[in-house]
C-alpha positions in Angstrom: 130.4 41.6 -32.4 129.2 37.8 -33.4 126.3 36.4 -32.2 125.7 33.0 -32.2 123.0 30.5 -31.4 123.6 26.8 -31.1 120.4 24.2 -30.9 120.2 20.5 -32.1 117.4 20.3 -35.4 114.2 19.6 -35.3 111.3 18.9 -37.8 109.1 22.1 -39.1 109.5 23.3 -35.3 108.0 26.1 -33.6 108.3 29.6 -34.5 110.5 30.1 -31.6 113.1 28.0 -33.3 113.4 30.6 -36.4 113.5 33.6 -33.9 116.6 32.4 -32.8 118.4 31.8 -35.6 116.9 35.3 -36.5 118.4 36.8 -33.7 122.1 35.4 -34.3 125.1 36.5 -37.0 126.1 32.0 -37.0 123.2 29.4 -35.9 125.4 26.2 -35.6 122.9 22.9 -36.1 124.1 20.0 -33.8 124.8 16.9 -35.8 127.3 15.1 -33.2 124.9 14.4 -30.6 123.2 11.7 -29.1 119.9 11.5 -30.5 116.8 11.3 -28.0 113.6 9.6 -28.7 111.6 11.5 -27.0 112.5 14.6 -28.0 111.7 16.7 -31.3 114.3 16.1 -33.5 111.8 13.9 -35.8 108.5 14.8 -34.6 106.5 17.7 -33.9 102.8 18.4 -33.2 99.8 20.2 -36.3 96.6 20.9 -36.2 94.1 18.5 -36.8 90.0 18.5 -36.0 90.7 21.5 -33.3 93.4 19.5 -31.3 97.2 18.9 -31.7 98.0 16.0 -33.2 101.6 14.0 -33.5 103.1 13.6 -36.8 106.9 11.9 -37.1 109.8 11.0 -39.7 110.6 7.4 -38.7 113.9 6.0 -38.2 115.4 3.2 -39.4 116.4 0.9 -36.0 119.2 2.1 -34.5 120.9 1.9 -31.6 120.1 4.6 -28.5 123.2 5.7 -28.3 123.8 6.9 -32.1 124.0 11.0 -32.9 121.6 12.4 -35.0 124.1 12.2 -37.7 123.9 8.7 -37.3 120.7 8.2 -38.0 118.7 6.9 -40.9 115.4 7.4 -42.3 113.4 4.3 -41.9 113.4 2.6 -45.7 109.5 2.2 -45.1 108.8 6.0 -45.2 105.9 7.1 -46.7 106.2 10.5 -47.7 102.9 10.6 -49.4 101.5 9.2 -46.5 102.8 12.5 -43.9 102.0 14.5 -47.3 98.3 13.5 -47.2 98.3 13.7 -43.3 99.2 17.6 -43.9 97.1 18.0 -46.2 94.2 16.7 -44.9 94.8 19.1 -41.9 95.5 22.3 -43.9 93.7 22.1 -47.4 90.9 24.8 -46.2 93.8 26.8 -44.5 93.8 30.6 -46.3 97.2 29.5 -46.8 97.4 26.4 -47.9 98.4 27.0 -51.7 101.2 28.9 -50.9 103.1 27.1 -47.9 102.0 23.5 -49.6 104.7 23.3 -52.2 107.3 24.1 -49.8 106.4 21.2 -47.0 105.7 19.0 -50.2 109.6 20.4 -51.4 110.6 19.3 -48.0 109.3 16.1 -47.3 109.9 14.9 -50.5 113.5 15.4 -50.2 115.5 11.4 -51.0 118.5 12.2 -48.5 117.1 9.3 -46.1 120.4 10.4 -43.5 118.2 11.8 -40.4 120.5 14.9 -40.3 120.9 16.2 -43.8 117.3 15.6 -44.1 116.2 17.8 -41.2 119.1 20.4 -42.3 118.2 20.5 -45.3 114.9 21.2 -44.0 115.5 24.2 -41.8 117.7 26.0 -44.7 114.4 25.4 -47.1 112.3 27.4 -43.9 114.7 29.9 -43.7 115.2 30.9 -47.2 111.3 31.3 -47.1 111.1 33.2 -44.3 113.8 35.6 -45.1 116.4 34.5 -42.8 119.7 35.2 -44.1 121.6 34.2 -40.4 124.6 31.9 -41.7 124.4 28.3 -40.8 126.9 25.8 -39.6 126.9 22.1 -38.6 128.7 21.5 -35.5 131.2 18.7 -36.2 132.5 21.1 -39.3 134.2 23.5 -36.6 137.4 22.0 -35.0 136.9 21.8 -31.4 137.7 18.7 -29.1 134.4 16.9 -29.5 134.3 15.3 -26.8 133.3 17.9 -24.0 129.4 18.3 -23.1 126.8 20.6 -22.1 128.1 24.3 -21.6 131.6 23.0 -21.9 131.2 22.4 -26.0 128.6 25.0 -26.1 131.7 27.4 -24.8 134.0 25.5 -27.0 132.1 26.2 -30.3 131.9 30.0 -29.4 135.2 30.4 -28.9 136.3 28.5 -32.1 133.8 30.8 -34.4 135.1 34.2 -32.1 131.3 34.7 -30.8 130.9 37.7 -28.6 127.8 37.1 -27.8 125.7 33.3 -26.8 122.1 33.6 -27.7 120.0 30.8 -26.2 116.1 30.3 -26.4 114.6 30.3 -22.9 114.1 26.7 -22.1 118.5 26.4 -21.9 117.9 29.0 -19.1 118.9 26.4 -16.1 122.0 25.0 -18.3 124.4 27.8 -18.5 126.3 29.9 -16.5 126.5 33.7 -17.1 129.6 34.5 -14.9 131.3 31.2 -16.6 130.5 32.9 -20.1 131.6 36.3 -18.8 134.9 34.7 -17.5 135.6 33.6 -21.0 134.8 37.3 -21.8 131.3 36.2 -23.9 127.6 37.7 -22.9 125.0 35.2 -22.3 121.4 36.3 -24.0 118.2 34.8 -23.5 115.7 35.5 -25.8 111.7 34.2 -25.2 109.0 33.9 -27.7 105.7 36.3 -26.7 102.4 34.5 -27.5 101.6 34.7 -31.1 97.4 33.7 -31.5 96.0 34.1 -34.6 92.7 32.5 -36.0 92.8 28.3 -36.4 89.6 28.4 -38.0 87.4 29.1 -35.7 87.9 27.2 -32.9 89.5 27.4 -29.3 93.5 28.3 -30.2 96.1 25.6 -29.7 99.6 27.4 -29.4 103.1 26.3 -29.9 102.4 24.3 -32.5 104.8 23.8 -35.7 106.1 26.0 -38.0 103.2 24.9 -40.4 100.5 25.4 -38.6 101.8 29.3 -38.3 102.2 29.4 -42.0 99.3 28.1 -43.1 97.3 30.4 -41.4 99.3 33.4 -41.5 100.3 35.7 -44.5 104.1 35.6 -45.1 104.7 39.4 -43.8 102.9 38.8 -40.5 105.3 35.6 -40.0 108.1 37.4 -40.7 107.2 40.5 -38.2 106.4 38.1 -35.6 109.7 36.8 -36.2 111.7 39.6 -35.7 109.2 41.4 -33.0 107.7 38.6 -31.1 110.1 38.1 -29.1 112.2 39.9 -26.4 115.4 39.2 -24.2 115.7 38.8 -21.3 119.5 39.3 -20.3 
């Protein structure tokens, strides 16, 4: 039985991202695909003052029709710019000293390919969090590369012998469980439960990145909401 989950990376993203790849045997990271500018493949939202706030890696101009893997960091990035942003949001945080060093480990990081910055990224939060769920980049499994949507998804889980495709509930309207069942797979659905916790003091803002939640959290209570706080649905 092999479960795997397959999502595109983003930047310190939600805890709902880490629950997947929690719930899988082989998380395969997209980096042959179009990258979208209005997504959250290099942005994502923290806490500042009470209300969310943007905060972004910038890219290098590019054109629209590049894949992630094709994109570069913008040779303008201020690291110690986001740094002080972060910081200046989190420093009276109860867990500030702790999950610092690892954003700062993070951020800091000279790979200036968008990809390999973000991967190396998610491997960083997952080695902190206790995640051991193996890790693959897409365009290392032979597969015809070309096909899209639930075609490639299908693709990739048959190349890697997946019995099982787990997706996060917002992929509920793109796949097909009778076309997975036909190609003798399970489709799962997993969904994050709310997770509120104290943002000090004021009115709670959810969703918010993986930051925020460590910062505020002890490491044990992340990792039980990780494993608990969530259920599936099929």
């Amino acid at each position: 039985m092999i479960r795997v989950g397959i999502m595109q990376p983003y930047f310190f993203p939600y805890i709902g991202y880490f629950q997947l790849i929690n719930a899988v045997d082989l998380f395969v990271v997209y980096d042959n695909i179009q990258y979208t500018k209005k997504g959250w493949i290099n942005r994502n939202r923290m806490l500042q003052n009470g209300k969310d706030v943007m905060f972004s890696l910038p890219l290098k101009k590019g054109s629209d029709y590049l894949d992630v893997r094709e994109r570069e960091l913008a040779a303008d990035f201020n690291r110690g710019k986001l740094l002080g942003q972060i910081k200046g949001a989190y420093q009276r945080a109860p867990y500030f000293t702790q999950v610092f060093p690892l954003v700062e480990h993070i951020v800091k990081y000279e790979d200036t390919n968008l990809f390999r910055f973000l991967l190396h990224s998610i491997i960083k939060l997952c080695e902190h969090l206790g995640i051991q769920t193996e890790i693959k980049t897409s365009s290392d499994i032979e597969i015809d590369h070309h096909l899209k949507n639930q075609d490639k998804v299908i693709a990739l889980c048959e190349a890697v012998g997946a019995t099982t495709y787990v997706n996060a509930i917002g992929g509920v309207e793109l796949y097909s469980t009778d076309v997975f069942n036909e190609k003798e797979m399970d489709l799962k659905i997993i969904q994050s439960k709310p997770f509120e916790y104290e943002q000090f003091g004021k009115d709670f803002v959810p969703w918010l990145s993986i930051i925020d939640v460590l910062m505020f959290n002890s490491i044990d209570d992340v990792k039980a909401c990780i494993t608990m706080n969530c259920e599936e649905l099929s």
